[in-house]
BANU-441618 format. One record per residue (C-alpha): x negated, y negated, z; residue number from 1. Coordinates in Angstrom, 1 decimal, padded with zeros to 4 digits, always signed. Last residue first. Example, Ala and Ser with C-alpha at 12.3 -4.5 7.8 and 13.67 -1.06 7.14 Angstrom:
// BANU-441618
(rec (-013.7,+001.1,+007.1),2)
(rec (-012.3,+004.5,+007.8),1)
// end
This chain:
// BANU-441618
(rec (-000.4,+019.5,-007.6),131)
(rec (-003.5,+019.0,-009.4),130)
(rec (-003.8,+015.2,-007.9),129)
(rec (-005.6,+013.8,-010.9),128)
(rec (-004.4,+016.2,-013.9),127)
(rec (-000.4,+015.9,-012.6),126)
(rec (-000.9,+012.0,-011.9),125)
(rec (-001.8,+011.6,-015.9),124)
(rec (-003.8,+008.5,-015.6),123)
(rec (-003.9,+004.4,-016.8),122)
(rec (-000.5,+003.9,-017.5),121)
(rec (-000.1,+000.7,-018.9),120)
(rec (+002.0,-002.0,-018.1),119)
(rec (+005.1,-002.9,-020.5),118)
(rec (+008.2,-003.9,-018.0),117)
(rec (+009.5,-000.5,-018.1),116)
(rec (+012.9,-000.9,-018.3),115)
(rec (+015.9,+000.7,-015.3),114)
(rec (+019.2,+000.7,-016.4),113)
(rec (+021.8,-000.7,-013.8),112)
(rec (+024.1,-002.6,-016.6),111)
(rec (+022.0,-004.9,-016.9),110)
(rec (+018.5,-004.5,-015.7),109)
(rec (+016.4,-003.0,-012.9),108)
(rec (+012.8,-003.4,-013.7),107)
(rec (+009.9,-001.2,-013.3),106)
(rec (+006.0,-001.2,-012.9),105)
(rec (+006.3,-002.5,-009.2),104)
(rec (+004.2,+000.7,-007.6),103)
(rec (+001.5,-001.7,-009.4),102)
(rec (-001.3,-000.7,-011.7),101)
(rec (+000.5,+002.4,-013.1),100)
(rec (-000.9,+006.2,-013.1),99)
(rec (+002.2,+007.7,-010.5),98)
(rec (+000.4,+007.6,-007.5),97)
(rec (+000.5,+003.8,-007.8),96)
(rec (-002.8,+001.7,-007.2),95)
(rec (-004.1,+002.2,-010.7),94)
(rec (-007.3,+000.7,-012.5),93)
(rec (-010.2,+001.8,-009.7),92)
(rec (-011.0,+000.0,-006.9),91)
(rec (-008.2,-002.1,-005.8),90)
(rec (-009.9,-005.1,-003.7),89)
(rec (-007.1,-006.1,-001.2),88)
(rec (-005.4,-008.7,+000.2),87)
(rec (-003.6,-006.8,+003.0),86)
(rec (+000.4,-007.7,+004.3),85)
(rec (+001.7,-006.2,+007.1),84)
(rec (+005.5,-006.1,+008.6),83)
(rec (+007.4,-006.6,+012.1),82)
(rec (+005.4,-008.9,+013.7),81)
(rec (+008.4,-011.6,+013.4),80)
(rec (+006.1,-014.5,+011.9),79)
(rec (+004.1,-011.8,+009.3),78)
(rec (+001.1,-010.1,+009.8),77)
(rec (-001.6,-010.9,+007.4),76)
(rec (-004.8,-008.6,+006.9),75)
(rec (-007.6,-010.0,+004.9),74)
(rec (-010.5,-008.6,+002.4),73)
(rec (-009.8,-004.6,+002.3),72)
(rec (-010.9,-002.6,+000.2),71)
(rec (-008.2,-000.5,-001.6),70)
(rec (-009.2,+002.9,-003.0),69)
(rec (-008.5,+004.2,-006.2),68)
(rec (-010.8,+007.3,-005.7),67)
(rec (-007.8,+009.6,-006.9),66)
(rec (-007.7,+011.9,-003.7),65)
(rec (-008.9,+009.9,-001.1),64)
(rec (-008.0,+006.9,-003.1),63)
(rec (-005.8,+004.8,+000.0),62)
(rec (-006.5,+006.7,+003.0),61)
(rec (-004.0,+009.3,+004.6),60)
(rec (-002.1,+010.2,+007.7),59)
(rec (+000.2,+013.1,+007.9),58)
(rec (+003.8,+013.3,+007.6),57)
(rec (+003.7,+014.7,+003.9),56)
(rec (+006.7,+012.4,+002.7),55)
(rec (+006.4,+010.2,+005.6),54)
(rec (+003.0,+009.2,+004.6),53)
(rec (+001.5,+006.9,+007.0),52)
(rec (-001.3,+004.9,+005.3),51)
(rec (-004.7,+003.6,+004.9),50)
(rec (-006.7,+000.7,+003.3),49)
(rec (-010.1,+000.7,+003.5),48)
(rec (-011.9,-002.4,+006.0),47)
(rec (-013.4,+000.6,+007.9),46)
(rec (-012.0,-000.5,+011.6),45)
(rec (-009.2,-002.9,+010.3),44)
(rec (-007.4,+000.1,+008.0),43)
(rec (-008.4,+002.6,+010.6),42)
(rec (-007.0,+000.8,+014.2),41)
(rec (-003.4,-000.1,+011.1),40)
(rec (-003.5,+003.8,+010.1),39)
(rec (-003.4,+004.6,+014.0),38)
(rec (-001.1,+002.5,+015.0),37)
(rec (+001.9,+003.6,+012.1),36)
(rec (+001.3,+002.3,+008.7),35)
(rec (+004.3,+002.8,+005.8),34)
(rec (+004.0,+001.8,+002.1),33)
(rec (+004.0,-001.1,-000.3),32)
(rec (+002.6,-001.3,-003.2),31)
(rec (+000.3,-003.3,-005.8),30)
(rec (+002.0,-006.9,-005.4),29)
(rec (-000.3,-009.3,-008.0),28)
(rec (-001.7,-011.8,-006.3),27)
(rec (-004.5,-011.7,-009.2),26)
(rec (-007.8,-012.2,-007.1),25)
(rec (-006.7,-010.7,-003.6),24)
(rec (-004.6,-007.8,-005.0),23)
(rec (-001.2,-007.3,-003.0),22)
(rec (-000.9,-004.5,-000.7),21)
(rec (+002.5,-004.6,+001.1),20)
(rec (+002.1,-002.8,+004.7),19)
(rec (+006.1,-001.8,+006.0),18)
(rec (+005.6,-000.5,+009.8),17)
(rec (+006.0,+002.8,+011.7),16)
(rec (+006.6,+003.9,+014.6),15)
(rec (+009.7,+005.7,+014.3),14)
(rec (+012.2,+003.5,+015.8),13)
(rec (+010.2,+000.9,+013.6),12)
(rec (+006.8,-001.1,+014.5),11)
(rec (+007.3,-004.7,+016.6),10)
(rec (+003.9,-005.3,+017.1),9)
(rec (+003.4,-007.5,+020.0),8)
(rec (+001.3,-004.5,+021.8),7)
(rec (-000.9,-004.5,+019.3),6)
(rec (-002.3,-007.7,+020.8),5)
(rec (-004.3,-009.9,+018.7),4)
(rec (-005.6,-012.8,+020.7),3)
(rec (-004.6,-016.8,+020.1),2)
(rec (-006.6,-019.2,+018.5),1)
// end
C-alpha cells in the first residue's frame, strides 16, 4: 500500500480539480464541481464534502446554505491523478443548487433540445438561498 502524496496531484493551471459526487447506496452521479488543496485537506479532515466555487471564488461546504450536505464514505482518485470521485451520503433530497436530485436532471436530444428526464424538484432555489 503505497502513501498519499498531494504532491502527485495533477490539479489544473488554476489549481483546481473535477470531484464527481455520486451517492454511495444508489450510484447515482449527484454533481460534479471544482476542489483546489484546501477543499480536498477539508473534505478528508471532516468527512463533508466541500468545494471551490469559481463562480464566487471562495471556498464552500456542500449544504451550508441549504443543509443538503454530502457525508462523505470514500474518496477515489483516478489512474492519472487528475480527477476525484466521493461516495457520498446526500443529506437532504437535492444535491443541485437548482432543487433537483442530481446536477444530471437534463437530457440533450434530437435536434439539440434539452428534456427534462422526469425527476422532481424538491425546492424553489430562490426561497432557499434568498438571493
Amino acid at each position: 500500500m503505497e502513501k498519499f502524496n498531494f504532491k502527485n496531484i495533477k490539479f489544473n493551471s488554476d489549481g483546481l480539480i473535477a470531484a464527481i459526487a455520486q451517492d454511495y447506496k444508489t450510484k447515482e452521479v449527484l454533481m460534479i464541481a471544482w476542489m483546489n488543496e484546501e477543499a480536498l485537506l477539508k473534505t478528508i479532515k471532516t468527512k463533508k464534502a466541500h468545494y471551490w466555487s469559481r463562480s464566487r471564488n471562495k471556498l464552500w461546504m456542500k449544504g451550508e446554505e441549504s443543509g443538503n450536505i454530502q457525508k462523505v464514505k470514500d474518496i477515489y482518485i483516478d489512474c492519472d491523478m487528475d480527477a476525484i470521485l466521493m461516495m457520498v451520503q446526500q443529506i437532504g433530497k437535492a444535491a443541485c443548487h437548482t432543487g433537483y436530485r442530481s446536477c444530471f436532471y437534463r437530457k440533450i436530444g434530437k435536434n439539440l433540445t434539452l428534456k427534462n428526464v422526469g425527476v422532481k424538484k424538491y425546492f424553489d432555489p430562490e426561497k432557499v438561498y434568498k438571493k
